[in-house]
N, CA and C atoms as a LAMMPS dump frame, in Angstrom:
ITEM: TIMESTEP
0
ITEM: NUMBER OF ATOMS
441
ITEM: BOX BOUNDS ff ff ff
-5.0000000000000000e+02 5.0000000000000000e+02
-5.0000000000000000e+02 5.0000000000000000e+02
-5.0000000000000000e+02 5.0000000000000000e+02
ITEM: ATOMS id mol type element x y z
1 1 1 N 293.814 194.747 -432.846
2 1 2 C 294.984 195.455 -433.304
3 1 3 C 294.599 196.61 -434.233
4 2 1 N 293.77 196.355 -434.998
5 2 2 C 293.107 197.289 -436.565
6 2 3 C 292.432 198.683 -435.518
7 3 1 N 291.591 198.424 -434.425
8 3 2 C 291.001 198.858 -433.642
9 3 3 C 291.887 200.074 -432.574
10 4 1 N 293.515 199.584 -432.09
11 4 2 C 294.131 200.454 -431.604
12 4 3 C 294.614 201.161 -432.545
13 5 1 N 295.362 200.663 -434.025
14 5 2 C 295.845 201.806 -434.75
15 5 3 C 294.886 202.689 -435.134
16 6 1 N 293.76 202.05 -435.29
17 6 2 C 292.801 203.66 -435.098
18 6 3 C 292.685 204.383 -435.196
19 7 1 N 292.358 203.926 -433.751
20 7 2 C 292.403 205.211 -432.353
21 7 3 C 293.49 205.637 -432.322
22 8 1 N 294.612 205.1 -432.642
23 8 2 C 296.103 206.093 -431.844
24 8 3 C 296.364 207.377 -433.546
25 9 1 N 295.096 206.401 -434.535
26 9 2 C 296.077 207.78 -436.123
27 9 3 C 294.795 208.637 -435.618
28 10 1 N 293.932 208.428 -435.06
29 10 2 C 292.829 209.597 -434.546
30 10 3 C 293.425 210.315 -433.52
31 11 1 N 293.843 209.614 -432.75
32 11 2 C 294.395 210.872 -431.526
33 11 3 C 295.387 211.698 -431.981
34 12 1 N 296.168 210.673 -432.997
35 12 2 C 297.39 211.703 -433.36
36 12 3 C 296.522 212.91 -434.498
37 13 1 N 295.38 213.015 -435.194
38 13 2 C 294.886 213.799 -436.125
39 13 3 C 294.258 214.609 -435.28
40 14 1 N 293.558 214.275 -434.2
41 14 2 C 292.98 215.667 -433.474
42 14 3 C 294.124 216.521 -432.605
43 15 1 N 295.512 215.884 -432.473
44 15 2 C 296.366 216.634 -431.592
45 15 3 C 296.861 217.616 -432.588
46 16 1 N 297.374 216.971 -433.707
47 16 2 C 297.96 218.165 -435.135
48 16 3 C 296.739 219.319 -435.368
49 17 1 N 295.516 218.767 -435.334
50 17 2 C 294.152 219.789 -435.167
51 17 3 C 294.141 220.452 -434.515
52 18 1 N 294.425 220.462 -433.117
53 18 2 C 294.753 220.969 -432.175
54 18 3 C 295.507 222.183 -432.049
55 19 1 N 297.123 221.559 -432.345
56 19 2 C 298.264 222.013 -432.134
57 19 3 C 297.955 223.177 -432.999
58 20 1 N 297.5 222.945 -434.784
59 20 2 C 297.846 224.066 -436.072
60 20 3 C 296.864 224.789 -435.572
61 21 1 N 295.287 224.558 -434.95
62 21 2 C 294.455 225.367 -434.415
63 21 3 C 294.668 226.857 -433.56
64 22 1 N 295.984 226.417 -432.6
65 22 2 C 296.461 226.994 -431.483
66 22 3 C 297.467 227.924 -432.021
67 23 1 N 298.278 227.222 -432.729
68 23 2 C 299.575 228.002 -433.276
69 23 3 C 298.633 229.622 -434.441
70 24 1 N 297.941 229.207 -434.787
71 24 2 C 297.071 230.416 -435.774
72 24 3 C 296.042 231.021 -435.125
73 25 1 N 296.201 231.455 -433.742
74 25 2 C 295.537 232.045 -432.766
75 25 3 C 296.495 233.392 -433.083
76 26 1 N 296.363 234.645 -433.365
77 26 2 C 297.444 235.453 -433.093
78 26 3 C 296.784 236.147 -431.508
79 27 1 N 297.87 237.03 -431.127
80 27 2 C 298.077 237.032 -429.871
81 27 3 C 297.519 238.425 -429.202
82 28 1 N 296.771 239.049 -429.973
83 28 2 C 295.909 240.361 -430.251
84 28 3 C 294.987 240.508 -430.619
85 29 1 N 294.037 241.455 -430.264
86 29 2 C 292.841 241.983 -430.761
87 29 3 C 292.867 242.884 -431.78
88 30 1 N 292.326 243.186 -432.769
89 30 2 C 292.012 244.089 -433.49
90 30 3 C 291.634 245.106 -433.408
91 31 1 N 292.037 246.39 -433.307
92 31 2 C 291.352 247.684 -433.166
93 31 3 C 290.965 248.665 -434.341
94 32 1 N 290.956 249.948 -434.107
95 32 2 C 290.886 251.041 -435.416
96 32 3 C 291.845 250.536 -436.209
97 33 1 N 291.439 251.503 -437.291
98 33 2 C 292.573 251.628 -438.879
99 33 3 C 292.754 252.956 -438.206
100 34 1 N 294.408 253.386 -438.762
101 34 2 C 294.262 254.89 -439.201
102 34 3 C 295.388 254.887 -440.466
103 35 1 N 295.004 256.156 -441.458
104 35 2 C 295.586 256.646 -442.141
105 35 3 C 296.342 257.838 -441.222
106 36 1 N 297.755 257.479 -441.541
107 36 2 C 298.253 258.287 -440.655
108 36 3 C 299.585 259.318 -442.464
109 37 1 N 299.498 260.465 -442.244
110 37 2 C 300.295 261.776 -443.153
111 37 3 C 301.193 262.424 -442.921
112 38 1 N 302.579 262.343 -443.466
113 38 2 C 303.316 263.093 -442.642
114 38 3 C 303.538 264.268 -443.958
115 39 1 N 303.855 265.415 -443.792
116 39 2 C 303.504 266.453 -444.473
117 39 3 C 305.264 267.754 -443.995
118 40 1 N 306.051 267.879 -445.21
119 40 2 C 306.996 268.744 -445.532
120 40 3 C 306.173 269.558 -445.77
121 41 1 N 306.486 270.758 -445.102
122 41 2 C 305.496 272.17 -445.796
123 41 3 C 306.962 273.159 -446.051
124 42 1 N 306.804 273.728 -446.826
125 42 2 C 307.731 274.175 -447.971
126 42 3 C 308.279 275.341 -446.862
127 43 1 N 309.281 276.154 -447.333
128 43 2 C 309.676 277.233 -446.567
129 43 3 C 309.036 278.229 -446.304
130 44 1 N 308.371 279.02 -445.825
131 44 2 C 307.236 280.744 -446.075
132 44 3 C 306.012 280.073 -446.03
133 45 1 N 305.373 278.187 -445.934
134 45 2 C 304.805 278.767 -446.216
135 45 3 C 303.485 277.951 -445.299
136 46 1 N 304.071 277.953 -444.02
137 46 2 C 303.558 277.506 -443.116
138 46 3 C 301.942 277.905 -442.556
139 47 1 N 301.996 279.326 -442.573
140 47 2 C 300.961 280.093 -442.545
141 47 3 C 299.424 279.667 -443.619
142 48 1 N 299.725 279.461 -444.525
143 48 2 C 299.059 279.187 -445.371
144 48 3 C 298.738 277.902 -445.575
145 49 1 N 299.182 276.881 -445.367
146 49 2 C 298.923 275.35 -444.41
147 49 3 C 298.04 275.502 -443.402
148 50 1 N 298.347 276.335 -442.196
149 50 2 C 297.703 276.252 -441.374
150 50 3 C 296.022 277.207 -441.62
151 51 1 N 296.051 277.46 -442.407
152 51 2 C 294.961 278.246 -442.946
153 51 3 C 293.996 277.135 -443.307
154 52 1 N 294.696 276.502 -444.672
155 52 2 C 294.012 275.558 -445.478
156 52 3 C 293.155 274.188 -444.524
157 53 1 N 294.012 274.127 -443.187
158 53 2 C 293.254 273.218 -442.709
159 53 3 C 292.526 273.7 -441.677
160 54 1 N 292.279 275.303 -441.329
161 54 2 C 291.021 275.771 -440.877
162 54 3 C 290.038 275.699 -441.101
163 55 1 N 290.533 276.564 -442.59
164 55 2 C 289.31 276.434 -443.953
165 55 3 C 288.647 275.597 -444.411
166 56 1 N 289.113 274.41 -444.583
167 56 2 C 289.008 273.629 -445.962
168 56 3 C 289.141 271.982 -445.236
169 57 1 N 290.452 271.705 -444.53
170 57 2 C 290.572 270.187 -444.453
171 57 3 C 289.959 269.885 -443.031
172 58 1 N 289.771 270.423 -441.744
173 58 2 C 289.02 270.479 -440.402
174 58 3 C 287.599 270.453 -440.883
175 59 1 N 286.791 271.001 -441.664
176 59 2 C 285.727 271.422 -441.286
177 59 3 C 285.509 269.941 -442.361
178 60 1 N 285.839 269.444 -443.195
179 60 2 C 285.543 268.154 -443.998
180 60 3 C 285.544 267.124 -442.691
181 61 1 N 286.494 266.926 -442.418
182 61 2 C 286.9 265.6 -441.242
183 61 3 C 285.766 265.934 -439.857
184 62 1 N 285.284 267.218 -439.893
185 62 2 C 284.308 267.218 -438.707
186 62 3 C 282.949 266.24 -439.269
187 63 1 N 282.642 267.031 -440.91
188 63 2 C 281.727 266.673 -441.401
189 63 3 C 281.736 264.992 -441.789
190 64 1 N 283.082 264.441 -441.814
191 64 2 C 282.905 263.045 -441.818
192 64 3 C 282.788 262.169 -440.705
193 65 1 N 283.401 263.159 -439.394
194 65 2 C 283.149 262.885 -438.295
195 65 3 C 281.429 262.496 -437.876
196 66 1 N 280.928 263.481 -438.443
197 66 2 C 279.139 263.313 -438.09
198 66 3 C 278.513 262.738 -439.137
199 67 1 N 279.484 261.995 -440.448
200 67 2 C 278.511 261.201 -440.894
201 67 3 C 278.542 259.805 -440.833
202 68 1 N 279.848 259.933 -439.492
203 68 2 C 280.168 258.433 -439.055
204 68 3 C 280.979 257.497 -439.772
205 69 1 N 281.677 258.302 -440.721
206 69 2 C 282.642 258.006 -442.04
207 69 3 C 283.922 257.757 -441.213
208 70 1 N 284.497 258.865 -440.186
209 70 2 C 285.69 258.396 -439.582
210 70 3 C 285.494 258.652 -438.202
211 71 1 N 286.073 257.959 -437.306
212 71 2 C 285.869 257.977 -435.648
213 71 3 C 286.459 259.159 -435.046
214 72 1 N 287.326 259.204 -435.404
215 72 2 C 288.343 261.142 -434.992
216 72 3 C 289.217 261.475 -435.991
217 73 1 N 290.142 262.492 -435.86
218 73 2 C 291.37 262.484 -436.52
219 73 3 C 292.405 263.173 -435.446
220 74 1 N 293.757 263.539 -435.859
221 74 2 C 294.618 264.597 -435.117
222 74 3 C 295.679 265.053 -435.88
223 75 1 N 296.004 266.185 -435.578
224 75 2 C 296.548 266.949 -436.028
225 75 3 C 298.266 266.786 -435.107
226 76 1 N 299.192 266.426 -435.751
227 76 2 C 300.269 266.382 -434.936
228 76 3 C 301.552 267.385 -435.517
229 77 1 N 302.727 268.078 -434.566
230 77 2 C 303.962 268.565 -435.37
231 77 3 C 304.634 267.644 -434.871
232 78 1 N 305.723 267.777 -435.651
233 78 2 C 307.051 266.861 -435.311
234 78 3 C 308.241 267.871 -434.788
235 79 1 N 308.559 267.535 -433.742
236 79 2 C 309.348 268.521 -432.694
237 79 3 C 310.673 267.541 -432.641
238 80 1 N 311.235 267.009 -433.589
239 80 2 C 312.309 266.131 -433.255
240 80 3 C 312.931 265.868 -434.95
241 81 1 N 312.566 267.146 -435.584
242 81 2 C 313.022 266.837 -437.086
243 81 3 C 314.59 266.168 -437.111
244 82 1 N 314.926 265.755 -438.176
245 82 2 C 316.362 264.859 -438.349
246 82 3 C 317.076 265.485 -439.588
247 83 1 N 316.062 266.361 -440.198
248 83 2 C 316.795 267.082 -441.776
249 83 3 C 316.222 267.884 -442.201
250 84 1 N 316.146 268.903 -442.997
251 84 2 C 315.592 270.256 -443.684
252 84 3 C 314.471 269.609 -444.26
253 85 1 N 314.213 268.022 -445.079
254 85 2 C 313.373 267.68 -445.586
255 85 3 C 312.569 266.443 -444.93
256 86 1 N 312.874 266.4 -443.67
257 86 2 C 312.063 265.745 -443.053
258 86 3 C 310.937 266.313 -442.887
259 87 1 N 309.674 265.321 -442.039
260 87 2 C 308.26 265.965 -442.209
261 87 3 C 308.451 266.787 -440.833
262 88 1 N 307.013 268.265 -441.242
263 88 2 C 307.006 268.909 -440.275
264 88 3 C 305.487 268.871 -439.371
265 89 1 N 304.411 268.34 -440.118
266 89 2 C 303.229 268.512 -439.927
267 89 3 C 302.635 266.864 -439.981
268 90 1 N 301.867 266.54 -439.101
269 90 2 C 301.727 265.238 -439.561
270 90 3 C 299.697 264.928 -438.828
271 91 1 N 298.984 263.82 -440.033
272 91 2 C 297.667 264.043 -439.382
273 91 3 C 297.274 262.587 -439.471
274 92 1 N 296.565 261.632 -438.725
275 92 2 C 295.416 260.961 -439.014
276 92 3 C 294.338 260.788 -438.76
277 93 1 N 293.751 260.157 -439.64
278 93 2 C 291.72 259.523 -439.255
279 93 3 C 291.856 258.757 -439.127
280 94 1 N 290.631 258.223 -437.998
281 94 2 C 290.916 257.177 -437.508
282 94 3 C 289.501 256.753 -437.777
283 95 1 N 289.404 255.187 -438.518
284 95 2 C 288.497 254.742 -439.367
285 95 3 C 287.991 253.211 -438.13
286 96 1 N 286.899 252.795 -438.336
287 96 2 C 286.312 251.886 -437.027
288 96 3 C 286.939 250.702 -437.03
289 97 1 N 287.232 250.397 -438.768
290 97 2 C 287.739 249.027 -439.29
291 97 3 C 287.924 249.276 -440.508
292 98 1 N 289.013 247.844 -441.221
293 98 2 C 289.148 247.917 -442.607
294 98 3 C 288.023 248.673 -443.723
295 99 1 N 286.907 247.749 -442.973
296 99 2 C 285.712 247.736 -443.785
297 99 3 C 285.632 249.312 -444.645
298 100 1 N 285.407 249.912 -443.402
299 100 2 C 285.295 250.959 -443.257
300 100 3 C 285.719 252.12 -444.547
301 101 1 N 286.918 251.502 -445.122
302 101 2 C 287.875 252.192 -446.137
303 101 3 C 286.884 251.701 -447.494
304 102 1 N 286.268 250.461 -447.587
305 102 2 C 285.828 250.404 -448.823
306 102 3 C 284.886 251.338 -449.505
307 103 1 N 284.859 251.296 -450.176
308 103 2 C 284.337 252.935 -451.203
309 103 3 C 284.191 254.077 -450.227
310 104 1 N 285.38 254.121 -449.906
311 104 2 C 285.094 255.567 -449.072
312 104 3 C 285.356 256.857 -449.895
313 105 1 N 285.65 257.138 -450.818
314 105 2 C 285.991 258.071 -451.909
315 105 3 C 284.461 258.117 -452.713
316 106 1 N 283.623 257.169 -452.469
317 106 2 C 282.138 257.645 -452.988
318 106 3 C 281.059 258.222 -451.897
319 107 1 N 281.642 257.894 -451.176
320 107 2 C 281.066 258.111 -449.912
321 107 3 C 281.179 259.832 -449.208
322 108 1 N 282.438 260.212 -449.47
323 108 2 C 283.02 261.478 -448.955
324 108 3 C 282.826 262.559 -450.012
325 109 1 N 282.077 262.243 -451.504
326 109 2 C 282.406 262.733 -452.693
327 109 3 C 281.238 263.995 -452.048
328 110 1 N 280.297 264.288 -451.82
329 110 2 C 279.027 264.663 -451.894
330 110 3 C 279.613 265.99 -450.361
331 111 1 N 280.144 265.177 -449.826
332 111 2 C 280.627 266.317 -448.51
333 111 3 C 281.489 267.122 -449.114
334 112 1 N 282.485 266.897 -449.898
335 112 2 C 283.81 267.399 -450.473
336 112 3 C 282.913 268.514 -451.045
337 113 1 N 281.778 268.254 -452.353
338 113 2 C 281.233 268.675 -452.698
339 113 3 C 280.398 269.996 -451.803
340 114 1 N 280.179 269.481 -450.884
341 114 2 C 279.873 270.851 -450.233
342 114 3 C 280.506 271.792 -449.704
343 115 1 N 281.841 271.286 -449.023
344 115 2 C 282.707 272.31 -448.973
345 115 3 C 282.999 272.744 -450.241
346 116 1 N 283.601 272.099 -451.36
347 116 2 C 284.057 273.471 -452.006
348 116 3 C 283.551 273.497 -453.315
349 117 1 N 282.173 273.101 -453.228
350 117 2 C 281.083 274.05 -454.459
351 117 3 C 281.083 273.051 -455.834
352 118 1 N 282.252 272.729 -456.586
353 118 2 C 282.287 272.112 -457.496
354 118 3 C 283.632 271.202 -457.391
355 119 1 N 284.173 270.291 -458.809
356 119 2 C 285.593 269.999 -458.743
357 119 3 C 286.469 271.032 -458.948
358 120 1 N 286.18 272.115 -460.465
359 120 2 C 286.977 272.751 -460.253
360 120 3 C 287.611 273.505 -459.158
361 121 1 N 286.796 274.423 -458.344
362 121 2 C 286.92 274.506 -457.089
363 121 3 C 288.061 273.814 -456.296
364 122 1 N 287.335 272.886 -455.948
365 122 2 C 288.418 271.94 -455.215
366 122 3 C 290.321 271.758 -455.698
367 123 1 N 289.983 271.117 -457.23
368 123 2 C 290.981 271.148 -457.985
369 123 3 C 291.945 272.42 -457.59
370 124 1 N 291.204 274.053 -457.634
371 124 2 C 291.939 274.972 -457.145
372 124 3 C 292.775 274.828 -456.098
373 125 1 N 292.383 274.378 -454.626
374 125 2 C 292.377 274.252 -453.17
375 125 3 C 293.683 272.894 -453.409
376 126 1 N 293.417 271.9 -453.989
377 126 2 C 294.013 271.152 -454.051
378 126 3 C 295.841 271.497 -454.651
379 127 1 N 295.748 272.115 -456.193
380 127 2 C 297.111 272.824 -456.489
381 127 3 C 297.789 273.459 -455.475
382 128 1 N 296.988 274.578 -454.686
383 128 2 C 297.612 275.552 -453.867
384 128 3 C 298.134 274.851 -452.775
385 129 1 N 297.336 272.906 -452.218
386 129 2 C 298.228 272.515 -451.338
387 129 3 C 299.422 271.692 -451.867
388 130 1 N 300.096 271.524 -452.82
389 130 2 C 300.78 270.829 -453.938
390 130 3 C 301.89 272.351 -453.999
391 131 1 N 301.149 273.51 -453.653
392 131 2 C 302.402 274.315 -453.908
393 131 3 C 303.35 274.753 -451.812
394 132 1 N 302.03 274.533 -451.132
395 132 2 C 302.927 274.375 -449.94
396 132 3 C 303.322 273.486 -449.043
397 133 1 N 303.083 272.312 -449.484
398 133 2 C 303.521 271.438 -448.804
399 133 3 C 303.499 270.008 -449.724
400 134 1 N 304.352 269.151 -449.386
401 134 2 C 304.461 267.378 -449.988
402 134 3 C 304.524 266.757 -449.205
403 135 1 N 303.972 265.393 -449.309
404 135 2 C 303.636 264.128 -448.426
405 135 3 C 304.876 263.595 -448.539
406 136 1 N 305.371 263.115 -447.446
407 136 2 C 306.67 262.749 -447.029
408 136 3 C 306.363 260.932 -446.907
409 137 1 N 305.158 260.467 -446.29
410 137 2 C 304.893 259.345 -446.4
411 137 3 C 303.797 259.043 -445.565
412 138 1 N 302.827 258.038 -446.065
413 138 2 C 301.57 257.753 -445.872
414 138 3 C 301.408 256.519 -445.69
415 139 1 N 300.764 256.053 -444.543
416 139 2 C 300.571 254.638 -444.282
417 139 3 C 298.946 254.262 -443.478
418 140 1 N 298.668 253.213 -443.872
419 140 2 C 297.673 252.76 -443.016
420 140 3 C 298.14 251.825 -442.173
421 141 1 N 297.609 251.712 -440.439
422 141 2 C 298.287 251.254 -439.563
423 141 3 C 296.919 250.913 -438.961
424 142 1 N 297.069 249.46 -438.16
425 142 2 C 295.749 249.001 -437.643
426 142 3 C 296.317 249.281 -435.891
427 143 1 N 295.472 249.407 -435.244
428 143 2 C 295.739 249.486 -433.599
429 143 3 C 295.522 248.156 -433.397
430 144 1 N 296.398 247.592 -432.414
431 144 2 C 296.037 246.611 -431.899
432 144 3 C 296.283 246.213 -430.299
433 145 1 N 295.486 245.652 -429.641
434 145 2 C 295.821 245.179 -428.225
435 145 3 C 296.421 243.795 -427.81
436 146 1 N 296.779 243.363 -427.074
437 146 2 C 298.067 242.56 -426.775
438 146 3 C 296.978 241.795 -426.305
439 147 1 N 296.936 240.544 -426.457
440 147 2 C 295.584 239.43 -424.895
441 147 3 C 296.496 239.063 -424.205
């Protein structure tokens, strides 16, 4: 008798093992991160946006591109605005994995640095994009595939 209850509180402990095992399977793979930007650029002053990321924000993201810092990025408009202050410009990088994000601000410091010479510098580049355009909203978003 000692011998079947057991076995039957064992079968019942590997089926709950089982079961909670199965249920915490999620139902997807993991892919890229991206930081994805959506960007109001002020009135007049579009031109000068599109400059800054000739100049200044493309040629960084190439250079992080080849130091294997981020996998791509893109450059998107929004052709379906909803209000005067909705976003008009929108961009992300697309990073391999979470991981990927940890100290990435020490990592990118030395490239930044070469584009634009010093902080002050930068600091400059940086105000002038603060005067044509504001971040409307910023998110990190993981890709994922369905199994």
């Amino acid at each position: 008798m000692k011998h079947a209850l057991r076995l039957a509180l064992t079968v019942l402990c590997v089926s709950f093992v089982t079961l909670s095992a199965a249920s915490a399977q999620v139902p997807y793979n993991e892919g890229p991160v991206e930081r994805v930007v959506l960007l109001h650029i002020m009135p007049g002053h579009n031109a000068a946006v599109m400059a800054d990321l000739k100049k200044n924000v493309v040629p960084l993201w190439e250079a992080e591109k080849s130091a294997g810092l981020i996998v791509s990025y893109q450059i998107f408009l929004n052709t379906t605005r909803s209000g005067s202050e909705d976003w008009d410009l929108g961009y992300s990088l697309v990073y391999k994995n979470m991981a990927a994000l940890d100290g990435l601000a020490d990592k990118v410091y030395d490239i930044r640095m070469k584009q634009y010479g010093n902080q002050t510098a930068e600091q400059k580049v940086i105000d002038k994009r603060a005067e044509d355009a504001h971040v409307v909203s910023s998110m990190i978003i993981r890709n994922i595939t369905i199994r």
